[in-house]
C-alpha atoms as one frame of an Amber mdcrd trajectory, in Angstrom:
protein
  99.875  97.427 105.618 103.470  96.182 106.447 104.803  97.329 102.806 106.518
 100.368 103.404 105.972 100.228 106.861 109.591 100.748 107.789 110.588 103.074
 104.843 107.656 105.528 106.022 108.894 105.087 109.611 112.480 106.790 108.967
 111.268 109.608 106.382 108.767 110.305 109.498 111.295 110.290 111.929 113.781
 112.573 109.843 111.215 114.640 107.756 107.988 114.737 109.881 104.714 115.414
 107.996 106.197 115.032 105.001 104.579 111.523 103.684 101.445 113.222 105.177
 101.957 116.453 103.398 102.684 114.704 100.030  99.570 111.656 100.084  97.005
 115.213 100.729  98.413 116.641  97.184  96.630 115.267  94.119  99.030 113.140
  92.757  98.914 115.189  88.895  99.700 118.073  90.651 102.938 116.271  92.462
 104.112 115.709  88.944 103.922 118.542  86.922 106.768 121.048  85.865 106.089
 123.259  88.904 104.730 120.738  91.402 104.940 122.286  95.207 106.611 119.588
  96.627 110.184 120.199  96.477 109.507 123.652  97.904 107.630 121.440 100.860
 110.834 119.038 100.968 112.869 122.242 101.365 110.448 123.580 104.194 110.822
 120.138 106.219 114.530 120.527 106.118 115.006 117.733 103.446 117.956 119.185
 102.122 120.643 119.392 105.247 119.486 115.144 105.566 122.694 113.387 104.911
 124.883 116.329 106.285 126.648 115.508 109.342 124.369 116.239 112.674 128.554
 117.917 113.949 127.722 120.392 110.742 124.234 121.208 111.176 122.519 118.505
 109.333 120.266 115.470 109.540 122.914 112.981 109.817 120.694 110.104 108.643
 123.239 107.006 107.932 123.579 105.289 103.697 121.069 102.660 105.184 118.333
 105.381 106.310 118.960 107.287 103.352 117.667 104.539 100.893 114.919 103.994
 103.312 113.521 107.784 103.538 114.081 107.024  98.891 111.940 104.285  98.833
 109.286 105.814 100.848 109.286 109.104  98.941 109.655 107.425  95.446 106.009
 105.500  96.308 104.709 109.101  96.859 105.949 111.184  93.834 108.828 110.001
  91.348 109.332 113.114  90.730 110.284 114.467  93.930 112.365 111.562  94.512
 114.698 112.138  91.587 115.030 115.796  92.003 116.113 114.796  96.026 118.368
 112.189  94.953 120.199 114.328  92.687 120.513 116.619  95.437 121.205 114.018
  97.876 124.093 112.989  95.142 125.801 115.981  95.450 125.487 116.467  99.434
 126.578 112.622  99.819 129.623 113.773  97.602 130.598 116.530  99.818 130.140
 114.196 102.840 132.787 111.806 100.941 135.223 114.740 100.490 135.213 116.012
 104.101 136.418 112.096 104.805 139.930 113.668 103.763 140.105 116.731 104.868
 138.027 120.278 105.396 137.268 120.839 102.017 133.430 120.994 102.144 132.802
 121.286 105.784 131.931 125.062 106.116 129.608 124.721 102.446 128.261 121.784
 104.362 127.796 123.546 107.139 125.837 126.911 104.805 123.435 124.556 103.593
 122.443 123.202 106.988 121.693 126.826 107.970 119.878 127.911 105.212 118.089
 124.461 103.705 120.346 124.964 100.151 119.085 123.284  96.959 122.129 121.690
  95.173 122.018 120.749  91.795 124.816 118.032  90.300 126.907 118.908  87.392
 129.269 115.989  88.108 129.767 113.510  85.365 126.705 112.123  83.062 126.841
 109.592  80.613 128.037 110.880  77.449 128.731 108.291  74.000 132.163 106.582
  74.522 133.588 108.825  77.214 133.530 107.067  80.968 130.861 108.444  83.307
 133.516 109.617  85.742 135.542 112.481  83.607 134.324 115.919  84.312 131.972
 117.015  81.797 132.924 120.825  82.386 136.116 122.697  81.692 138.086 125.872
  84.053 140.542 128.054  82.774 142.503 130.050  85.050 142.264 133.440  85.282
 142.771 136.728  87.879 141.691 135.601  91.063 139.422 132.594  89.641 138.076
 130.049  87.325 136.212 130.712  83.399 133.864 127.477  83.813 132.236 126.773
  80.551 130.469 123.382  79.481 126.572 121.963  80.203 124.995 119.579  81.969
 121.738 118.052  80.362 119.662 116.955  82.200 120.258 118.616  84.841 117.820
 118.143  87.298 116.446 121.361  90.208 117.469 123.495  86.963 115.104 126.260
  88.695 114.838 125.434  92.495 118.409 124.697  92.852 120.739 127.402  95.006
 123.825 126.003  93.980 125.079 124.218  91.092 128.105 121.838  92.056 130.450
 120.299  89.358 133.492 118.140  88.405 135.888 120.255  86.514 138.828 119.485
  84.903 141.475 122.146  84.487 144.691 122.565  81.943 147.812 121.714  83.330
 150.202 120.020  80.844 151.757 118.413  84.436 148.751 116.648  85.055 147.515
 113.259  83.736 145.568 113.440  80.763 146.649 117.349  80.476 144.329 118.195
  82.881 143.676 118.700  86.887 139.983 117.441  88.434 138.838 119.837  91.147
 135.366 120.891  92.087 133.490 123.874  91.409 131.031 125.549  93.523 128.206
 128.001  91.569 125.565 130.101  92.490 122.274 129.741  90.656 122.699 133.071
  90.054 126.300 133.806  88.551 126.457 135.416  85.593 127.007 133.100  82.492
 124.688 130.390  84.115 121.720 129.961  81.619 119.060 127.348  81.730 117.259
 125.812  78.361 114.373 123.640  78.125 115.132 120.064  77.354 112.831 117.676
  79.110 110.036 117.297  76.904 107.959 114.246  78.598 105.520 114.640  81.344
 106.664 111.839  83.238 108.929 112.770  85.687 108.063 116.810  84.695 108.357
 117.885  88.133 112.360 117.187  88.844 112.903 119.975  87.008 115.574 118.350
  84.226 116.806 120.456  81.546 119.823 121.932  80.616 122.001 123.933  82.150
 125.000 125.853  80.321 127.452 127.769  81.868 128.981 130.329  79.476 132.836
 131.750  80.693 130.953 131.628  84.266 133.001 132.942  87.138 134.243 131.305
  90.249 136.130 132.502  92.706 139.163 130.654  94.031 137.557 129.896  97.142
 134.193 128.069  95.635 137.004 125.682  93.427 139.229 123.285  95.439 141.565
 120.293  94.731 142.000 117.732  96.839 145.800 117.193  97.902 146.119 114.215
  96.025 144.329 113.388  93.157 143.843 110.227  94.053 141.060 111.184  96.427
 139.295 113.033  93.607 138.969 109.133  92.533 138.121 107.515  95.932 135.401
 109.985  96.426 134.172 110.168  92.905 133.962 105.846  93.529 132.101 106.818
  96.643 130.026 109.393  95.773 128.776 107.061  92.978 128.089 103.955  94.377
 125.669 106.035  96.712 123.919 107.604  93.601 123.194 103.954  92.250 122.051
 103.016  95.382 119.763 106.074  95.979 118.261 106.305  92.213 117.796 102.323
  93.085 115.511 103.073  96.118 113.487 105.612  94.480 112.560 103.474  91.752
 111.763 100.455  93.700 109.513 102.802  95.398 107.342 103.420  92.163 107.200
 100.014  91.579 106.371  99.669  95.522 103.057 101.983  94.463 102.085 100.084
  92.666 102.242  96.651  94.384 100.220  98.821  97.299  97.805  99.403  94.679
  97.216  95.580  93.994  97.439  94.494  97.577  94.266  97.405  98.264  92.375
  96.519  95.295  93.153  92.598  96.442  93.974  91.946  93.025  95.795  88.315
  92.052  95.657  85.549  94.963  98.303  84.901  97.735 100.900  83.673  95.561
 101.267  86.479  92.925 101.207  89.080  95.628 103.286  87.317  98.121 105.878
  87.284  94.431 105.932  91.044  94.077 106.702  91.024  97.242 109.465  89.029
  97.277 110.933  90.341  94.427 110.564  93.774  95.312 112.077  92.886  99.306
 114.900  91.134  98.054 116.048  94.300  95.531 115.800  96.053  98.948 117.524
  93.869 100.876 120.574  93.826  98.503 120.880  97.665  98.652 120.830  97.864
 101.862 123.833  95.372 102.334 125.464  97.615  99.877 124.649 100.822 102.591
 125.907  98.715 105.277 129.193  98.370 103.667 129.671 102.287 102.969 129.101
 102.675 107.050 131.757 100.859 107.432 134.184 102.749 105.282 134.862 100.307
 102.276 134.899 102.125  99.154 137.066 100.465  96.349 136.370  98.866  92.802
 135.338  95.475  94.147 132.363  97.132  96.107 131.595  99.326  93.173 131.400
  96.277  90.349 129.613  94.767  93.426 126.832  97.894  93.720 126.457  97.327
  90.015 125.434  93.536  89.947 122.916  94.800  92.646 121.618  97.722  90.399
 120.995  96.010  87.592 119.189  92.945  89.285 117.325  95.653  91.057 116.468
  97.014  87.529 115.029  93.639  86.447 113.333  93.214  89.593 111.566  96.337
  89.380 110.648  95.655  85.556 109.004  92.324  86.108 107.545  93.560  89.442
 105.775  96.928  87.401 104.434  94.538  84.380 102.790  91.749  86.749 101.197
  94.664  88.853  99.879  96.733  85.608  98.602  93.216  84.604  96.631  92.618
  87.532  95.621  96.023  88.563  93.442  94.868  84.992  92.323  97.611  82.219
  89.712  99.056  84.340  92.122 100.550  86.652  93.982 101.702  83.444  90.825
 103.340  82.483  89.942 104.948  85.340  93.105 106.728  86.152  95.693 107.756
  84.412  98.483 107.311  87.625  98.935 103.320  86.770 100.415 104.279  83.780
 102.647 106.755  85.171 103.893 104.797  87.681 104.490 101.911  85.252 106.083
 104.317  82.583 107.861 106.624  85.623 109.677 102.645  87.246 110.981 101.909
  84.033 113.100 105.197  83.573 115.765 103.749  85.472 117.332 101.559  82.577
 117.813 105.107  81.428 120.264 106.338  84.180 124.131 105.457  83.583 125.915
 103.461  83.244 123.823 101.746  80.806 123.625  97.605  80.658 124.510  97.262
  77.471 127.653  99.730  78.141 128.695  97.540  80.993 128.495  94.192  80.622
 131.544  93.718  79.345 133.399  95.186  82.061 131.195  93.241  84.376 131.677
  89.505  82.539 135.446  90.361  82.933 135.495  91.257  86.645 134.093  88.009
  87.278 136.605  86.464  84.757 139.621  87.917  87.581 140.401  90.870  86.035
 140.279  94.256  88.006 136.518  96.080  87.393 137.166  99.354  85.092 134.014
 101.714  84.738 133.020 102.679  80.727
């Protein structure tokens, strides 16, 4: 089957076994709270994959990165949201050590040891913009007090390290604070965990809530950038390749599912050849998105730009789950209970921010002429 094909190509030529390892686990047991399969992603070395190759890591490109996604998303959703969210963070390092040596020897500790890093940059929160840090630091002898949460969050239990936008008082600064990033062991004091995800689909990211409670850092695990204008050209960065990697992990559900009507040879040549196309072309567009991070663009034209491509990718993969549910037929609903997940698991990404509906405006007005500002 040529669906896939080159998706499962790179994730076996960076993480060998891997799509092996994952299609011999019952698929029920690859999604519950629990599951075994981030612990094999850590075993395979998934987590040093977009680190540099100069700092120990896998050094797979934006391109190869959506690619390995994809491939993983068609295996188990829930493995592929807990490894973008760590891929998030890593990819956000990466973007700092463009300007300078800020994360290079962190970098460098989770090449060596295969690190779990959770995010706790910016979520979406009601009428605040995505990109303001969620978390507060107040200074103190010979660190930071970080207090705040981050719901949901998600590697809550598998993670190592917890990394985090943080904005710190000083009345010098704009908006009366400084933006700096915090680095946190799982296992500082302060750091609780709470349950919050109560569905089973998606159960085995491991999303709840994490609150940090006067937690110490250390000076050394919180840095500012020289300028704070780099805080925003990475933050731009850093974001544009979350959309683009919660994109590919999604249209690999939906890809499971169009694998699932093309071996049951459900539908003729023309509604598979469809789901096809639609599914390709979402592909296609991210990837031209990838190929413009590799060559260094990152500014507010190519993020309004990754956004039009996110949310056609969204419709894509709605219309694309529906038609396959519809001919997969009831019987298949009947017999297993893994088309439904799969259709219920591909439509989660409507849920990620920024939201359409939040948007739209923003993205009717870029087109208008005016300069693209995030909600």
């Amino acid at each position: 089957m040529n669906l896939l094909k080159e998706e499962r190509r790179t994730l076996e030529e960076f993480l060998p076994t891997l799509d092996a390892k994952l299609l011999a686990i019952p698929f029920k047991e690859l999604e519950r709270a629990g599951n075994p399969a981030i612990a094999l992603y850590r075993e395979l070395k998934g987590p040093a994959l977009l680190i540099p190759t100069e700092l120990g890591g896998g050094g797979a490109t934006a391109l190869q990165a959506l690619r390995i996604q994809r491939a993983i998303g068609s295996r188990s959703p829930s493995l592929a949201i807990a490894v973008t969210m760590h891929n998030f963070s890593v990819a956000t390092l990466v973007e700092y050590s463009l300007y300078g040596d800020y994360t290079k020897e962190f970098m460098q500790s989770v090449s060596a040891d295969q690190l779990l890093v959770a995010s706790g940059f910016g979520e979406g929160r009601t009428g605040t913009s995505i990109l303001v840090p969620a978390m507060r630091a107040d200074k103190v002898d010979n660190g930071y007090l970080v207090n705040g949460s981050k719901k949901p969050c998600s590697l809550t239990y598998s993670m190592h390290l917890l990394t985090a936008s943080v904005g710190v008082k000083d009345e010098t600064a704009r908006g009366g604070y400084k933006r700096g990033v915090a680095i946190i062991p799982a296992d500082a004091k302060g750091l609780e965990r709470r349950p919050f995800w109560g569905n089973e689909v998606l159960a085995g990211a491991e999303s709840d809530e994490l609150l940090l409670n006067d937690v110490f850092v250390p000076v050394e695990l919180l840095f500012f950038p020289a300028t704070q204008s780099t805080i925003d050209v990475v933050k731009l960065g850093g974001f544009i390749r979350l959309e683009m990697l919660i994109c590919a992990s999604y249209i690999g559900m939906a890809s499971a599912l169009v694998e699932r009507v093309l071996h049951e040879k459900r539908g003729g040549a023309s509604e598979q050849s469809m789901l096809g196309i639609e599914l390709e072309a979402a592909m296609a567009a991210l990837e031209a998105v990838a190929y413009s991070m590799m060559t260094g663009v990152r500014n507010d034209d190519m993020l309004a730009r990754c956004l039009f491509v996110r949310f056609s990718a969204q419709q894509a993969i709605e219309r694309v789950s529906a038609q396959s549910v519809e001919l997969l037929g009831g019987m298949s609903f009947i017999r297993s209970s893994e088309v439904s997940y799969l259709y219920s698991a591909s439509r989660a990404l409507a849920f990620h921010p920024p939201s359409r509906h939040s948007i739209v405006s923003s993205l009717a007005a870029y087109l208008g002429g005016d300069a693209f500002r995030m909600i």
